[in-house]
N, C-alpha and C positions, 0 to 999 in steps of 0.2 A: 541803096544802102542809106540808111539813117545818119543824123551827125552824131548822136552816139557811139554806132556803129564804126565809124570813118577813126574817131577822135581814138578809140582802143584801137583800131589798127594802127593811128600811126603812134600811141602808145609802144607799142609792142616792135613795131618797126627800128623806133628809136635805139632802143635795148640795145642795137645789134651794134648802131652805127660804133665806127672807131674817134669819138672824142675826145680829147683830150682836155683836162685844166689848166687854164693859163692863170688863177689868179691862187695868191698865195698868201696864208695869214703869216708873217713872219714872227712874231710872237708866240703867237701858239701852233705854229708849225702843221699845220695840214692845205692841202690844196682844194681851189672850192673851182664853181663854175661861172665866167664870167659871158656877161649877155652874148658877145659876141662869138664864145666857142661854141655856143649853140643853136642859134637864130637861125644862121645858115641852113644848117639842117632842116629845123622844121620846118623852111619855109620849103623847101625842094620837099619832104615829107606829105605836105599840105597840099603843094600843088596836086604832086601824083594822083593821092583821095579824094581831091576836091572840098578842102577844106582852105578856109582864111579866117585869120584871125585880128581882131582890131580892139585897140586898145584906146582907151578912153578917161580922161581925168576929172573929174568934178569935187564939190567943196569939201565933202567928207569924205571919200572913198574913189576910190579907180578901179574899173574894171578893164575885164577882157573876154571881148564877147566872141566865142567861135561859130562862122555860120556854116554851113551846108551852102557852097557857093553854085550846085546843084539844083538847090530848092531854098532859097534861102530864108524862109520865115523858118526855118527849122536855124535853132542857135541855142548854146549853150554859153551863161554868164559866168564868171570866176571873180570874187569881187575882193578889196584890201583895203581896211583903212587908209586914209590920205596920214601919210605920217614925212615931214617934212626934213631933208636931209637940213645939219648947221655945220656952218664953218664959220668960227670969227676971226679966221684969217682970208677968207675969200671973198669974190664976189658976190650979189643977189642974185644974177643971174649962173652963175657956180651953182649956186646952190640948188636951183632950181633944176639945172641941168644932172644934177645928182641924183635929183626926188624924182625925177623921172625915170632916170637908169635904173637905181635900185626898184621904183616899184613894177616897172616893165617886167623887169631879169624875176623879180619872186610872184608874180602873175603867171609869167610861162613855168615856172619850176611846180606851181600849182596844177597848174591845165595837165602836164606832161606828168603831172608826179616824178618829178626828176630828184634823187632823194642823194642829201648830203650832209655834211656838217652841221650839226645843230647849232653853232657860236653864230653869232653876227661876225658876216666874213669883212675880212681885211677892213678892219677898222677899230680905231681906237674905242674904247667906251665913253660915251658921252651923260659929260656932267650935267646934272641936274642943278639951273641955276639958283640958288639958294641965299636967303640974309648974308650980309658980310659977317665971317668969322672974326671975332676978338682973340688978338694969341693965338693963332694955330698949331697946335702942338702935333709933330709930325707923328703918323702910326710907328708905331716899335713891334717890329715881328718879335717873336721871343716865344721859344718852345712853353709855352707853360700849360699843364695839365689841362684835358679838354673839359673835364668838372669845372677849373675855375671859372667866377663871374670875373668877365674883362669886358669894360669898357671904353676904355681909353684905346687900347693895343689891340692889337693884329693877333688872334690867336693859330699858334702853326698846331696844326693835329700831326700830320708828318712828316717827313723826311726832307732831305734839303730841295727836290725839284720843285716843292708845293712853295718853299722858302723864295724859291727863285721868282714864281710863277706870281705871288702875292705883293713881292717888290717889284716886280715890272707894274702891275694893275695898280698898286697905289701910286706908282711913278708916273701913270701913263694920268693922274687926277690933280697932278701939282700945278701949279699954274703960274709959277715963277720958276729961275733958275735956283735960287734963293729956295724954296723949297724943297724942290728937289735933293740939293744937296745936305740941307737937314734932314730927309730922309734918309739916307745912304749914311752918314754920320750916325744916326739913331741906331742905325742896326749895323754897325761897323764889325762888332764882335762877333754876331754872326755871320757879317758876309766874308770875315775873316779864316772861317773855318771852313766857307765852303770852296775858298781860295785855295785853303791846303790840301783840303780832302776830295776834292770836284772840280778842277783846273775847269773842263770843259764848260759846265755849271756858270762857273766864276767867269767864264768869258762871255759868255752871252748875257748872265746881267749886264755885265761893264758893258756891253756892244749897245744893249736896249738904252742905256743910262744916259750913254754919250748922246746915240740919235735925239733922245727926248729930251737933251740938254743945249742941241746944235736946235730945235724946235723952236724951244721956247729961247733962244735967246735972238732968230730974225724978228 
C-alpha cells in the first residue's frame, strides 16, 4: 500500500476514534482540539499502517513530512509558514516553546484534516505593534445606524450579544488598567441596559473585564 493510500486509511480510521476537547476558548465559548488529545491517536493510528510522521522547523516555514516507514522514499510534505508565537510577559524561551506547539498541533490538523473552529483558539488577539498614539480616545460602542460613516466608534449593527462580544475584543487591546476602564466608562449607558435587560449578558462582560483587569495590572 502506497503512503497515500495508508495516510486516507488512517484518515478515515481517525473519524471513528472517541476524542475528546480539552481546550477551551472561554470568550467566545466553543471547545477546540489541543495537540495532546490527539497525537496519542495518530501516533498508535500510524504505527498500525506503517506510517511516521516528522516534523521539522526552518527559517520561513515548518513542515511535516509523512513517510511510508515501509518504503520510505515514498512521503508526503504538509508545509506552514514560520509565524512566531509573543508574549511580553513571558519568556524567549515561552515563546519559542509556544511557536512550536501551535505550529506542530495545525500541521497535524492539516495532514489529518481534523476540521474545527475557524477563530484562533484560545487566545487573545494579538496587537499589532504600532506608532505611540497621542490622546487615546477609547471606542464608544453605540447603536448607531449601519449607513452612518463612523470613524472614531465601534459601530453595533445588533443586538446586545454582538455589544457584549465587541467590548470584550476592544478590552482584550487596552493596554493599561487606565484604559481599560475608560472604556467600560465610554459605554456605561449601554452596558447599563444590558445589566437590566440581559443579567447573564452583564455577567460575563463584568467576568471578562475583571480577568483583563487582574492581567494588566501583575
Amino acid at each position: 500500500m502506497n503512503v497515500y493510500k495508508k495516510l486516507q486509511t488512517v484518515r478515515n480510521a481517525f473519524l471513528s476514534e472517541p476524542i475528546k476537547k480539552s481546550g477551551k476558548n472561554k470568550f467566545a465559548g466553543y471547545e477546540y482540539f489541543e495537540l495532546g488529545d490527539f497525537i496519542p491517536t495518530i501516533h498508535r493510528l500510524f504505527d498500525h499502517s506503517g506510517l511516521i510522521g516528522v516534523v521539522r522547523f526552518h527559517k520561513t516555514d515548518a513542515t511535516l513530512t509523512i513517510y511510508n516507514s515501509d518504503l520510505p522514499e515514498e512521503f508526503v510534505v504538509f508545509t506552514t509558514p514560520m509565524v512566531f508565537a509573543s508574549n511580553p510577559k513571558g519568556q524567549p524561551i515561552q515563546d519559542l516553546g509556544s511557536t512550536h506547539t501551535y505550529l506542530r498541533r495545525y500541521l497535524w490538523l492539516m495532514a489529518l484534516e481534523i476540521v474545527e473552529h475557524d477563530a484562533v483558539d484560545a487566545s487573545a488577539p494579538v496587537e499589532t505593534k504600532a506608532p505611540p498614539k497621542v490622546a487615546p480616545t477609547p471606542p464608544k460602542v453605540d447603536p448607531t445606524p449601519p449607513e452612518a460613516e463612523v470613524t472614531t466608534e465601534v459601530v453595533l449593527v445588533a443586538g446586545q450579544d454582538l455589544m457584549i462580544e465587541k467590548m470584550i475584543k476592544h478590552g482584550l487591546l487596552c493596554n493599561t488598567v487606565q484604559e481599560l476602564s475608560s472604556l467600560w466608562k465610554a459605554n456605561q449607558r449601554q452596558i447599563d441596559k444590558i445589566k437590566a435587560t440581559k443579567a447573564e449578558g452583564f455577567e460575563k462582560l463584568k467576568a471578562a473585564f475583571a480577568e483583563m483587569k487582574f492581567n494588566l495590572a501583575e
